[in-house]
C-alpha positions in Angstrom: 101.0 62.1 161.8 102.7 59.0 160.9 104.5 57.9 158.3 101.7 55.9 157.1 99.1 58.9 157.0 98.5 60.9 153.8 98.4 64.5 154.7 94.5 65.4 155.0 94.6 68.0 151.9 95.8 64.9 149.7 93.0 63.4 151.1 90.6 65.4 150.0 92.4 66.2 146.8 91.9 61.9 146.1 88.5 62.1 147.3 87.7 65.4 144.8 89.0 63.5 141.6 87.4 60.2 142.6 84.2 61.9 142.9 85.1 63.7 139.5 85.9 60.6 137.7 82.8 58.7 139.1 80.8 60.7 138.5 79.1 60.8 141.9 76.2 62.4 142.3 78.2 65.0 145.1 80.9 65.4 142.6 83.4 65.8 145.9 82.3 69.7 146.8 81.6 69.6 149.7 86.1 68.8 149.6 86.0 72.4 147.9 85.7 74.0 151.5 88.3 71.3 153.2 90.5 72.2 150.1 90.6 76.1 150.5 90.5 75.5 154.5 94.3 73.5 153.7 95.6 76.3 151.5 95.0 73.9 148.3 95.3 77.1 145.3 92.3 77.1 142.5 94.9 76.1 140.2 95.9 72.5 141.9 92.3 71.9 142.1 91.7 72.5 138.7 94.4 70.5 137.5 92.7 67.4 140.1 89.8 68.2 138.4 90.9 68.4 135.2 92.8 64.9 135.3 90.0 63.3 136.7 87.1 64.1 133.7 90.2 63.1 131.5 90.1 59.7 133.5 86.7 59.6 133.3 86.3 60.4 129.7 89.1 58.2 128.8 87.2 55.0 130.3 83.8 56.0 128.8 85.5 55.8 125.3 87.0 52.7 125.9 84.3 51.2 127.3 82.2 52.3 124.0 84.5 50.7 121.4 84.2 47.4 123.1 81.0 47.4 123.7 80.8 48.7 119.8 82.8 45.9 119.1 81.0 43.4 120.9 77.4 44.4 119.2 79.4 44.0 115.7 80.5 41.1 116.4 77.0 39.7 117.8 74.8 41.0 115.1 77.4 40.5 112.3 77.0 44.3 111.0 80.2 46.2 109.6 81.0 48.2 112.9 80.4 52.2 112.7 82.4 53.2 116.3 80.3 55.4 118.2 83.0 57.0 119.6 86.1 57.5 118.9 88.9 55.1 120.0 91.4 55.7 122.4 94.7 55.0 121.6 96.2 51.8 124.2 98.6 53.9 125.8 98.7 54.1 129.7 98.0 57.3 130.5 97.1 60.1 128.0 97.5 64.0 128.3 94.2 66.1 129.2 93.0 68.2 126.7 94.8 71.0 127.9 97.8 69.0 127.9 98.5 68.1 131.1 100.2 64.7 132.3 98.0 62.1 134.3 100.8 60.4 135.1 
């Protein structure tokens, strides 16, 4: 393997949370199998998994409030958010309080 080539547990691991946080319709398990195959423990997975609905999450609620904006500010009502806002920071700990960072 070169130095260019990610190792092909990280691989999966990527593909796992971008499934995850895309919401794909395969939601990356068929990686489950590669994953236990590499030696990958339930608890790294988790935590992959776990950052990626955080990810995923996190856009969807920013998404909302600008769209929520956007239709307050084209039909000139007082806004009521939908969701709840996210604060602007980068990255923002899971709800089990783990970094994504």
């Amino acid at each position: 393997m070169s130095n260019t080539e990610l190792h092909p547990s990280i691989v999966a691991l990527v593909s796992l949370a971008a499934n995850v946080a895309a919401n794909h319709p395969g939601q990356g398990l068929c990686q489950l199998d590669k994953l236990k195959q590499y030696g990958v423990s339930a608890e790294q997975i988790e935590l992959v998994v776990d950052i990626a609905r955080h990810i995923r999450e996190e856009a969807g609620s920013r998404l909302d409030a600008r769209f929520d904006a956007e239709l307050a500010a084209r039909t000139q009502t007082v806004s009521i958010p939908l969701a709840i806002p996210v604060a602007a920071a980068c990255c923002t700990p899971t709800p089990s309080g783990k970094s994504c960072c």
